[in-house]
KOLPA-743397 format. One record per atom (N, C-alpha, C): x, y, z. Coordinates in steps of 0.1 Angstrom, whole numbers, plus 5000, padded with zeros to 4 digits. Atoms other than C-alpha are relative to their C-alpha. Layout:
XYZ...
This chain:
500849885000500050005000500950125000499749964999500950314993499250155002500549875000500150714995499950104987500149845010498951014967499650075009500749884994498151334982499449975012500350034987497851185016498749884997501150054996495150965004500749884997499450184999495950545011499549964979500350075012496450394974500549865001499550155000496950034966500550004984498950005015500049934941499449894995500450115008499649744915500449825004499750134998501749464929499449975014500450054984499949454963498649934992501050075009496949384941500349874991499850115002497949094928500949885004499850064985499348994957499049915010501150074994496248984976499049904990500650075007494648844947500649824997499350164998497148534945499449925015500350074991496648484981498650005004501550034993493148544987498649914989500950045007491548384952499250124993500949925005489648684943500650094989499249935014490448894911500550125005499249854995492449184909498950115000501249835003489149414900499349975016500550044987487449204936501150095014499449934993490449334954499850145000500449815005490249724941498850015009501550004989486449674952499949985014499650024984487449544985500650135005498849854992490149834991498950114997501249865004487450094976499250025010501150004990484849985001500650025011499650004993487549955027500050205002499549854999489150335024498550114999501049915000485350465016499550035016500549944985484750415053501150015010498549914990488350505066500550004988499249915005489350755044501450035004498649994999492750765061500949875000499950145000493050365056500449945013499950114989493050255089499150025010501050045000490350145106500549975021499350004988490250205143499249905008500550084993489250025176498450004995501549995001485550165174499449984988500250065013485350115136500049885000500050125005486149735140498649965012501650014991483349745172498749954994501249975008480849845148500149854992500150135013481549545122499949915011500150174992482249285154498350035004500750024995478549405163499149934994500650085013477049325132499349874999500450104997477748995138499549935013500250014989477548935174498750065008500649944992474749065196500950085008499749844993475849435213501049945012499249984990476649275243501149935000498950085008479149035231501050044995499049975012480349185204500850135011499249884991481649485232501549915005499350024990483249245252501449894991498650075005485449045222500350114991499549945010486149355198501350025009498449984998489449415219500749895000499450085003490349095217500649914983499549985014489649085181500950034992498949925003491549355174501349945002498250054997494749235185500349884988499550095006494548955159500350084987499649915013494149205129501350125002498849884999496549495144501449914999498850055001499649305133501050055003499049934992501849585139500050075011500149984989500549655174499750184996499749865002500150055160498450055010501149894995496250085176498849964989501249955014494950085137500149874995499750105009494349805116499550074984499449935013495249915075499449894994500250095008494149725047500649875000499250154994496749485047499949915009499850104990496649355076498449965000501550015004492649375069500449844992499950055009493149165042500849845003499050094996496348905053498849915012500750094984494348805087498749904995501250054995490748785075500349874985500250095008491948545045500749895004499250104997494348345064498949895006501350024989491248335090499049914990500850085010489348215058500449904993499450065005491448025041501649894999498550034998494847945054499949865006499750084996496147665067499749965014500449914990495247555100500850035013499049924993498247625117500350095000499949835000498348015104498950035006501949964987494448015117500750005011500150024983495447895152501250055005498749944995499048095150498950175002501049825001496648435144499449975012500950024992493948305170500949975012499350044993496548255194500350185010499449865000497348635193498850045007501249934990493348685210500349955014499750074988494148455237501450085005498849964995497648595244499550205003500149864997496348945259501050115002498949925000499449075270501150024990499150005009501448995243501549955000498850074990504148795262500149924990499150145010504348505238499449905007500350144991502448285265498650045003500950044991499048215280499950005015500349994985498448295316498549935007501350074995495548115335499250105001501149854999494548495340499450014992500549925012494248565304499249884995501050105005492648265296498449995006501549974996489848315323499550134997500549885001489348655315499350034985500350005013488948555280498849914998500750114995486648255289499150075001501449944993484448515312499450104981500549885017484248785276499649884992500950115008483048445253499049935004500650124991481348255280498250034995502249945010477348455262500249974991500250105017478548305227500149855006499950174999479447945242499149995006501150044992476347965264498749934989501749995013474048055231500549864991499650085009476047755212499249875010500450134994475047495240499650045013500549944987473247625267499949935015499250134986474247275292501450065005498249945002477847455290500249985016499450004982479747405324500150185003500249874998480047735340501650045003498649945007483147985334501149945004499049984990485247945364500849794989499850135004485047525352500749984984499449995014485947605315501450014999498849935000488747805320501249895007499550104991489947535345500249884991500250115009489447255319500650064990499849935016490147435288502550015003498649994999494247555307500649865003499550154994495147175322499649934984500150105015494147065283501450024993499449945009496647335269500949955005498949994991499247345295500649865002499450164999501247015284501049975010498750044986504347075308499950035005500949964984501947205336501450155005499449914995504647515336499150145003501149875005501547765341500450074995501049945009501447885315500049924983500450055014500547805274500650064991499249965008502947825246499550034991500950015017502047935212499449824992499650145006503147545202499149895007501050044990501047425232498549994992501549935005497747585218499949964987500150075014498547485183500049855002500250135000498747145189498849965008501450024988495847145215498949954993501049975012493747245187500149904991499950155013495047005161500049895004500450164992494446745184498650005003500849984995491346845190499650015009500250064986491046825226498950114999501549935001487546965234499850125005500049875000488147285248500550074995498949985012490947375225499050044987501149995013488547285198498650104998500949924993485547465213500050124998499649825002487347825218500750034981499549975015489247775181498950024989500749995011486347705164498950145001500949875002484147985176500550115000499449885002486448245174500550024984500149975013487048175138498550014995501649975007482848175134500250155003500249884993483048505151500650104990499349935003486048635132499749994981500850005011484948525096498650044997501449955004481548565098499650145000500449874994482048935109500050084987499549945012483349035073498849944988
């Protein structure tokens, strides 16, 4: 991406760029970036701008309480904003990628501080902000405190409290049921928003 006269342009080679990696033609891209920049004119697209779209899909009260955790998976360079690109990279990886780049991205909502690890903290605190989507998915659901409890002793292979990236990717590719549980509805959540 680049800049005219201060306004966000997209180069020709980023355009067929995203079009290699996301499937969609070069004129679908344009259209994508067009619609993107018509509603952030300065191409980047802030906390409360991504609110609005997570509410869309989620019910209000929901969607409040994971758009910050959202965010953190699209802000790739931590700036605040998320920019086309990283628009673009996440929500096709999210859609398309492999599922080890899925659950390397989805790792990034779970990891709140940004340490590189999983804390039992961030994991319940993450638990309590999903726990009104996994309720509405299966309304039997154990209750938070039990999840969070279940879900870290799945992840946490060498019981060192805490959850590695490599931990949580394999968790998931093993399916272990809470692993599986949180991965899979945070990709409904995060694709279906777009």
């Amino acid at each position: 991406m680049g800049s005219r006269n201060g306004k966000p342009v997209l180069k020709t080679e980023d355009v067929a760029a995203f079009s290699k990696s996301s499937g969609l033609s070069e004129e679908e891209v344009n259209e994508t970036f067009e619609n993107f920049i018509s509603k952030h004119p300065n191409g980047k697209m802030k906390p409360k701008d991504f609110g609005e779209i997570m509410s869309t899909a989620l019910p209000t009260k929901d969607a409040n309480k994971m758009t910050k955790h959202a965010f953190r998976i699209y802000d790739l360079n931590n700036d605040g904003f998320v920019d086309f690109s990283e628009f673009m990279v996440v929500f096709f990886i999210l859609a398309e990628g492999d599922p080890k780049e899925v659950l390397t991205k989805i790792f990034r909502l779970f990891d709140v501080n940004g340490d590189g690890s999983i804390s039992k903290k961030e994991l319940s605190r993450l638990v309590k902000d999903m726990y009104g989507l996994l309720k509405t998915d299966n309304p039997d659901i154990a209750t938070e405190d039990l999840i969070a409890k279940a879900a870290f002793e799945e992840m946490d292979k060498d019981n060192d409290g805490q959850i590695s990236e490599d931990e949580f990717v394999q968790s998931c590719l093993e399916q272990k049921d809470f692993s599986k549980m949180f991965a899979l509805k945070v990709i409904d959540i995060l694709v279906e928003e777009n």
